[in-house]
PATIKE-336265 format. One record per atom (N, C-alpha, C, O, CB): x negated, y, z negated. Coordinates in steps of 0.1 Angstrom, whole numbers, padded with zeros to 4 digits, always signed. Glycine has a CB too. Example, Ala and Ser with C-alpha at 12.3 -4.5 7.8 and 13.67 -1.06 7.14 Angstrom:
BEGIN
-0132-0057-0078
-0123-0045-0078
-0132-0033-0078
-0142-0033-0085
-0113-0045-0090
-0128-0022-0071
-0137-0011-0071
-0129+0000-0079
-0134+0011-0080
-0141-0006-0057
//
This chain:
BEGIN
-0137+0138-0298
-0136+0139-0284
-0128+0128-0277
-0122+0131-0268
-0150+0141-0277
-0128+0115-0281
-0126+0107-0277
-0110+0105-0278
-0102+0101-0270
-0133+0099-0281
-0109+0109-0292
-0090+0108-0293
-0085+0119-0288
-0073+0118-0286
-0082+0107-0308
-0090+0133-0283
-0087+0141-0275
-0082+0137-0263
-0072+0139-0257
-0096+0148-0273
-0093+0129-0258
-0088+0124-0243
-0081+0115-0237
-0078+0113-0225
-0095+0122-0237
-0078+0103-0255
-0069+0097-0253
-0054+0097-0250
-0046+0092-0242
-0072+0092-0259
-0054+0112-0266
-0043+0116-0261
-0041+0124-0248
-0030+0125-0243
-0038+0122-0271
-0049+0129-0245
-0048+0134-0230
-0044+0126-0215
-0038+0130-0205
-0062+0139-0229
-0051+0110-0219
-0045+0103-0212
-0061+0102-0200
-0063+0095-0190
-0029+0109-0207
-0067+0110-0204
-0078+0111-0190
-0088+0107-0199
-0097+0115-0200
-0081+0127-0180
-0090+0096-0206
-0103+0090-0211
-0095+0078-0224
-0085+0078-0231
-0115+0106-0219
-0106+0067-0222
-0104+0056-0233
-0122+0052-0231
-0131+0051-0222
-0088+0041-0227
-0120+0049-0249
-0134+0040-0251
-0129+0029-0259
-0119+0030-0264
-0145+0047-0260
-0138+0017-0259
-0137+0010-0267
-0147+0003-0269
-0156+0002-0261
-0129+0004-0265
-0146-0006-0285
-0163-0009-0284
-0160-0025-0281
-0149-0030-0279
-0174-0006-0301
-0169-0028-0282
-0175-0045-0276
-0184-0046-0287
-0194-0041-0290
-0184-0047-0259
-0171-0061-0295
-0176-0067-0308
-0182-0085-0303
-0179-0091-0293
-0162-0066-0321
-0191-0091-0315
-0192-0104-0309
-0192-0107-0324
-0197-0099-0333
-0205-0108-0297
-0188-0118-0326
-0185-0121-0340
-0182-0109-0349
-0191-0105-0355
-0196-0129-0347
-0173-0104-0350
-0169-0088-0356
-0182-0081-0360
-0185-0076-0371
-0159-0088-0372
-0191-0081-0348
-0200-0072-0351
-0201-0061-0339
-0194-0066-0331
-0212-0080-0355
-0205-0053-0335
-0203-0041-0327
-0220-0040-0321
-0231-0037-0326
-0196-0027-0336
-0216-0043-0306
-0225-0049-0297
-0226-0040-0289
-0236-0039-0282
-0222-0060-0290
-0217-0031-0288
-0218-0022-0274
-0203-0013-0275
-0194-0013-0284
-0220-0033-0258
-0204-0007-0260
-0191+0005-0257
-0189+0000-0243
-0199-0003-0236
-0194+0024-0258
-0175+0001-0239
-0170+0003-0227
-0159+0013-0227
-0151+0014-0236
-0166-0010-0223
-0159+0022-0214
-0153+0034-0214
-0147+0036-0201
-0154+0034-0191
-0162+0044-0217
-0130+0043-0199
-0127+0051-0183
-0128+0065-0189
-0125+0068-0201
-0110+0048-0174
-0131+0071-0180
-0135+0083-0179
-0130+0090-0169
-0128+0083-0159
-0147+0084-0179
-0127+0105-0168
-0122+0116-0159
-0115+0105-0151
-0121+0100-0142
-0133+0126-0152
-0097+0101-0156
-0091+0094-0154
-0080+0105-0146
-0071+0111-0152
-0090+0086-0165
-0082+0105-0129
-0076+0117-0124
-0063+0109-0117
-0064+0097-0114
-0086+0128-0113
-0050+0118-0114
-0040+0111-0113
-0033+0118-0099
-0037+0128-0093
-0032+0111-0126
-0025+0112-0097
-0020+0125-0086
-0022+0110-0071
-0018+0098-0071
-0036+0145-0085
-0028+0117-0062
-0028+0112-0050
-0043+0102-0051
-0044+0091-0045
-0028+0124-0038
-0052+0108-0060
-0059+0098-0066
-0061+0085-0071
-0065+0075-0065
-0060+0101-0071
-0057+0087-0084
-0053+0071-0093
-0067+0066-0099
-0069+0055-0104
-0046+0056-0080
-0074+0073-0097
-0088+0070-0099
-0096+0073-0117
-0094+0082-0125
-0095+0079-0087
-0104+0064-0116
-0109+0063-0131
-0131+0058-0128
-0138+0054-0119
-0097+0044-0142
-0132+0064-0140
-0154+0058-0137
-0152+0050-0152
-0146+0053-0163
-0173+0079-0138
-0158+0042-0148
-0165+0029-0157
-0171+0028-0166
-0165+0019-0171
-0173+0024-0153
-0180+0032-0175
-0194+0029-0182
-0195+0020-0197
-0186+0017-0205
-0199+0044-0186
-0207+0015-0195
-0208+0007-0205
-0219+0007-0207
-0226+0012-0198
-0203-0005-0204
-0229+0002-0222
-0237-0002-0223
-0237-0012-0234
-0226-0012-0241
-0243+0006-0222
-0245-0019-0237
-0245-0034-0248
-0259-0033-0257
-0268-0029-0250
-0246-0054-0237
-0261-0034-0269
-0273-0041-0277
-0283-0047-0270
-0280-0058-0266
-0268-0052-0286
-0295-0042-0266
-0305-0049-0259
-0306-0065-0262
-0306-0074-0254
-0318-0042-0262
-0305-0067-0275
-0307-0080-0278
-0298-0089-0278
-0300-0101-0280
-0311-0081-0289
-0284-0083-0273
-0269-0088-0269
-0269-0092-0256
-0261-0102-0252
-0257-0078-0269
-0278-0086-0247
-0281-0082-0233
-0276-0100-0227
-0276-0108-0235
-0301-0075-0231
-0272-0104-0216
-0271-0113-0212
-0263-0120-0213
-0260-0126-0203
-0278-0118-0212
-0254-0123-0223
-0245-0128-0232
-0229-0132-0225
-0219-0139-0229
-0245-0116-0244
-0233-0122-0212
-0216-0123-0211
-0206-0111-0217
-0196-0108-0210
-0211-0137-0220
-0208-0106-0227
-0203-0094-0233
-0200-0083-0222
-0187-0085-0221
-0214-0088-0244
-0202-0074-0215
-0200-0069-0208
-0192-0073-0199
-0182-0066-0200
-0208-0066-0205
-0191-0084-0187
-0184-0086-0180
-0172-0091-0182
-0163-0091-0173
-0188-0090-0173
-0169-0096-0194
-0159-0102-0202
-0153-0087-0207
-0141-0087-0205
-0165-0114-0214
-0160-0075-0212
-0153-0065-0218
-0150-0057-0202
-0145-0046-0204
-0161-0057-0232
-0153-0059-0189
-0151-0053-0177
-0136-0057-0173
-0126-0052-0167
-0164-0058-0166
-0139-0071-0178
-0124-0075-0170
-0113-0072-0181
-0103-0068-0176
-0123-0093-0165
-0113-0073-0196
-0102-0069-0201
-0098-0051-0200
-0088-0046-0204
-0103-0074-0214
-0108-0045-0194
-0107-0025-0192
-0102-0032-0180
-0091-0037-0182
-0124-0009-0191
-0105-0034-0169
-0095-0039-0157
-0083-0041-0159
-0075-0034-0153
-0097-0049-0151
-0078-0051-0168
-0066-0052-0167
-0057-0040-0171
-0047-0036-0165
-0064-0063-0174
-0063-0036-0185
-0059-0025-0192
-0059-0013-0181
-0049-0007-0182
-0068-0023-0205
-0068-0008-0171
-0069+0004-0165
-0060-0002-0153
-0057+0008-0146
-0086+0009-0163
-0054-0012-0146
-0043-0015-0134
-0032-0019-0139
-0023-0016-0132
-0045-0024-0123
-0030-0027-0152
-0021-0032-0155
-0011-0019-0164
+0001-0018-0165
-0026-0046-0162
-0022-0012-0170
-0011-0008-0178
-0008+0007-0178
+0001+0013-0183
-0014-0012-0190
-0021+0011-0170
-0023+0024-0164
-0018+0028-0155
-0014+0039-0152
-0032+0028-0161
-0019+0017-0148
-0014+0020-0132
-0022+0026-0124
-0018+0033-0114
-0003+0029-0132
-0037+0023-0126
-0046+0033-0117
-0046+0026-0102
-0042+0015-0099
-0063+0036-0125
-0051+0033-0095
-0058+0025-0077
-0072+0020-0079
-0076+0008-0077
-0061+0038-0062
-0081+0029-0084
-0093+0031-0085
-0099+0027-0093
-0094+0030-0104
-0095+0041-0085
-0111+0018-0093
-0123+0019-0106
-0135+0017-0096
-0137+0009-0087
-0124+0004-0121
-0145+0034-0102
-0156+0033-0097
-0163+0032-0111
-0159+0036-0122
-0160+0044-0088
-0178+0021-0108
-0186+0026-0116
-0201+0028-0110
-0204+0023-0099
-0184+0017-0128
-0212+0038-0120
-0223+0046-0109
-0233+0037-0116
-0230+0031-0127
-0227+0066-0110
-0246+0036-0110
-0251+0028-0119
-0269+0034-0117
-0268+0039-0106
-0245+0010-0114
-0278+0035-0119
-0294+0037-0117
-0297+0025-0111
-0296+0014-0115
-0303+0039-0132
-0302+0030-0097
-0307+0018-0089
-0319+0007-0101
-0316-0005-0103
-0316+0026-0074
-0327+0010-0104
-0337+0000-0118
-0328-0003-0124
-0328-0015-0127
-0349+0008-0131
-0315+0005-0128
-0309-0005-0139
-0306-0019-0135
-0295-0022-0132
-0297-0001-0143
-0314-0026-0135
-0312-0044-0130
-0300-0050-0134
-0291-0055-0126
-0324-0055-0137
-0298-0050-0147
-0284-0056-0159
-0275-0052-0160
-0267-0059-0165
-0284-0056-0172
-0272-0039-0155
-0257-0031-0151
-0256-0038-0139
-0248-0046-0139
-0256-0012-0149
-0267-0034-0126
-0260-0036-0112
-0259-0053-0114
-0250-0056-0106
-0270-0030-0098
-0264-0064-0120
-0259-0077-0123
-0246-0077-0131
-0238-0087-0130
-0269-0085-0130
-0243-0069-0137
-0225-0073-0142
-0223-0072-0129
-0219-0082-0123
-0214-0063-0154
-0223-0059-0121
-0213-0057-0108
-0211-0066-0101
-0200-0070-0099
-0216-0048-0098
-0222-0072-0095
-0227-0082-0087
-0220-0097-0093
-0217-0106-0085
-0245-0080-0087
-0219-0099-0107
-0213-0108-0111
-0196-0114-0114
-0190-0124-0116
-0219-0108-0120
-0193-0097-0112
-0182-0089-0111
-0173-0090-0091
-0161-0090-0087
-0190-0073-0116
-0185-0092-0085
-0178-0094-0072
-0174-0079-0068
-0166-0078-0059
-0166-0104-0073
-0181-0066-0076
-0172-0053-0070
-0181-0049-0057
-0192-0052-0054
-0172-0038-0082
-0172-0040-0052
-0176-0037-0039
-0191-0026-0040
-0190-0016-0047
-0162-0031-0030
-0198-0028-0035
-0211-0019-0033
-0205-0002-0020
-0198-0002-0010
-0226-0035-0020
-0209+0005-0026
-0207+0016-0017
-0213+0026-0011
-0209+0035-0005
-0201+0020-0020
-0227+0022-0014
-0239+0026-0013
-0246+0037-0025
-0243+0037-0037
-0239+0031-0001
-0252+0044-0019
-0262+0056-0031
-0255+0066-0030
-0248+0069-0020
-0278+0063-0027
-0254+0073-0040
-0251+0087-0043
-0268+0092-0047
-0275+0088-0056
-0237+0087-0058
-0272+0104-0035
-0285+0108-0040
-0285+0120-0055
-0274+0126-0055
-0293+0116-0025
-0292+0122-0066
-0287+0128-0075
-0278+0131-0079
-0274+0143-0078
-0289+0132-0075
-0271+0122-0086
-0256+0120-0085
-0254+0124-0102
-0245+0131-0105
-0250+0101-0080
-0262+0121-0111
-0264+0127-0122
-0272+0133-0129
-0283+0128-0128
-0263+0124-0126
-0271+0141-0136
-0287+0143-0144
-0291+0138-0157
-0285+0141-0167
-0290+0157-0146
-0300+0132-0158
-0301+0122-0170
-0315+0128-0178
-0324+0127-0170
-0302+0105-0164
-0318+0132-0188
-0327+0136-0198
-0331+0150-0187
-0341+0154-0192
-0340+0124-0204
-0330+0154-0180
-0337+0166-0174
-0333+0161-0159
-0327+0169-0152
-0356+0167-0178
-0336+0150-0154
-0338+0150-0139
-0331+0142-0136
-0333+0130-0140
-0350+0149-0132
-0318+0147-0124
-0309+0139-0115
-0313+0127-0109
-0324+0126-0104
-0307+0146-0104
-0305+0118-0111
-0306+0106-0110
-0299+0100-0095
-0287+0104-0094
-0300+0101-0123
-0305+0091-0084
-0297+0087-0078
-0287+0073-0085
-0292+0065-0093
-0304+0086-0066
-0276+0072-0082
-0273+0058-0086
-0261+0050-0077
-0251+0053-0071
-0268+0058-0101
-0268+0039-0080
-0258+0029-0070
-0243+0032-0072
-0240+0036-0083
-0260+0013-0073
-0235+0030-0066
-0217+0032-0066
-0213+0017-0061
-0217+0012-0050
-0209+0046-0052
-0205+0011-0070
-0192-0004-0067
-0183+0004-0068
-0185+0016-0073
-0190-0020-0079
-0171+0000-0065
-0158+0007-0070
-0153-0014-0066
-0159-0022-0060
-0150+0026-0057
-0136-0013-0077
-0127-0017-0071
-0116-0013-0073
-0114-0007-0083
-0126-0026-0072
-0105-0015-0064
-0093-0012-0067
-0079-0022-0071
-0081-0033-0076
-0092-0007-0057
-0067-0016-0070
-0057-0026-0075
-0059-0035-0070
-0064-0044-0076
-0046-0024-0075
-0055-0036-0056
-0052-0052-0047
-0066-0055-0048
-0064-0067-0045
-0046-0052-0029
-0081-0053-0050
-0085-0061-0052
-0087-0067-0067
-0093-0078-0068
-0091-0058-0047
-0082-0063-0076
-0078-0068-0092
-0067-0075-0086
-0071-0086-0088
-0072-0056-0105
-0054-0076-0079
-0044-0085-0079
-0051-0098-0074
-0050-0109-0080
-0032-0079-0071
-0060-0096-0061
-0066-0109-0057
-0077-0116-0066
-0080-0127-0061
-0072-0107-0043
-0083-0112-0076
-0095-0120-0086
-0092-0120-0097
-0101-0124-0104
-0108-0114-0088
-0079-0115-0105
-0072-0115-0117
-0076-0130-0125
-0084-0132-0134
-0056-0113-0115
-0066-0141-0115
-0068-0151-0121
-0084-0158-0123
-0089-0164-0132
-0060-0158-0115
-0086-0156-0111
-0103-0157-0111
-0113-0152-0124
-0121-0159-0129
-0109-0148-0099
-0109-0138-0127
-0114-0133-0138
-0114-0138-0151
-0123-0139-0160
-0110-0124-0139
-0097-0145-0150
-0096-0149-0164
-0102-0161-0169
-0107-0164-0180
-0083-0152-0166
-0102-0166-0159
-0106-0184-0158
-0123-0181-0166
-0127-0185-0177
-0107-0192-0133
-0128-0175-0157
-0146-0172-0156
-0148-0165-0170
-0153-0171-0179
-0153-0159-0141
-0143-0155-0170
-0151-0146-0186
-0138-0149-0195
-0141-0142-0205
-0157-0124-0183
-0126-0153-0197
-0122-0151-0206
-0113-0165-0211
-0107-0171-0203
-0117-0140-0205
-0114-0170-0227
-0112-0176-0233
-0096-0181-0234
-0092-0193-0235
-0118-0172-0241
-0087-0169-0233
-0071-0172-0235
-0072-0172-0215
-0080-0167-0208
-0059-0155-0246
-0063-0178-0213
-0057-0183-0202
-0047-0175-0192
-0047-0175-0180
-0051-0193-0206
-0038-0167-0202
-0030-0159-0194
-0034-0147-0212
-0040-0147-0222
-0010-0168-0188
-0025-0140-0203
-0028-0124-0209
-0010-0113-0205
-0005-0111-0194
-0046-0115-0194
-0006-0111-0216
+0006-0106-0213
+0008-0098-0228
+0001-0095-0238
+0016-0117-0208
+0027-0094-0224
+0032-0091-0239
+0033-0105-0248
+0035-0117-0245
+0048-0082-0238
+0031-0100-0258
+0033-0111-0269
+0021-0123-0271
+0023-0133-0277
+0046-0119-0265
+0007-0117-0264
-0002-0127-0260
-0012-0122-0276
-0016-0129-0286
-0009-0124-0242
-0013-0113-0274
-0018-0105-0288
-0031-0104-0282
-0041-0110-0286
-0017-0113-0306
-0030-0098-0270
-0044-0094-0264
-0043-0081-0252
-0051-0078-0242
-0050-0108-0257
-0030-0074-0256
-0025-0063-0250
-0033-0051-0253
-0032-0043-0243
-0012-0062-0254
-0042-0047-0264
-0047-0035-0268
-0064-0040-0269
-0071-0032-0263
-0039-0029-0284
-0068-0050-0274
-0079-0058-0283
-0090-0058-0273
-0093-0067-0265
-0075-0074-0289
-0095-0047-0273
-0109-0044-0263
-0121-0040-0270
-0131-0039-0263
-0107-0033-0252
//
């Protein structure tokens, strides 16, 4: 399903390794185009990975990848108000809060409300460098950097 939608262009996963070991997934999803430009978020990490930094460090390289190379406007991501450790990447993340969506999904049997951040391009053009500095190790990020695909 996944390379379906890659080649489709309306979906990318990738996993989140920490010493070549596989910690977690980060994903865009129902990546709609048009007057849109818009993409959804998701991730989750190894409970025992949990805290680590892993996540917001794999948030900002799908950012770059989902404005830089996609060209999208949009990243929303939804989140379960309890989920404490998702809505702390956001929050660590600086994304914009947009309030509740009331049963916004349904999760094992029963609809879930969940919190909504979204950001968009210009706000990725204004925290790019910021991003890099904070969660990530190489400095700049380009062609020829050998960190163009590596998520």
């Amino acid at each position: 399903m996944r390379e379906r939608e890659r080649q489709l262009g309306t979906g990318y996963g990738f996993g989140i390794f920490a010493s070549l070991r596989f910690v977690g997934e980060i994903n865009l999803s129902s990546i709609q185009r048009g007057p849109f430009q818009n993409a959804y978020v998701g991730y989750w990490v190894d409970q025992l990975q949990a805290g680590r930094g892993y996540v917001p460090e794999a948030c900002v390289l799908l950012f770059r990848f989902a404005f830089e190379e996609l060209r999208l406007h949009r990243l929303q991501i939804s989140i379960i108000p309890r989920n404490r450790p998702s809505r702390r990447v956001a929050q660590k993340l600086w994304l914009r809060g947009e309030g509740i969506a009331l049963r916004y999904l349904e999760i094992d049997g029963r609809w879930e409300d969940h919190v909504r951040y979204a950001i968009t391009a210009e706000e990725w053009a204004e925290r790019r460098d910021r991003y890099f500095r904070q969660w990530l190790s190489e400095p700049t990020f380009g062609p020829g950097s050998g960190m163009e695909r590596e998520f």
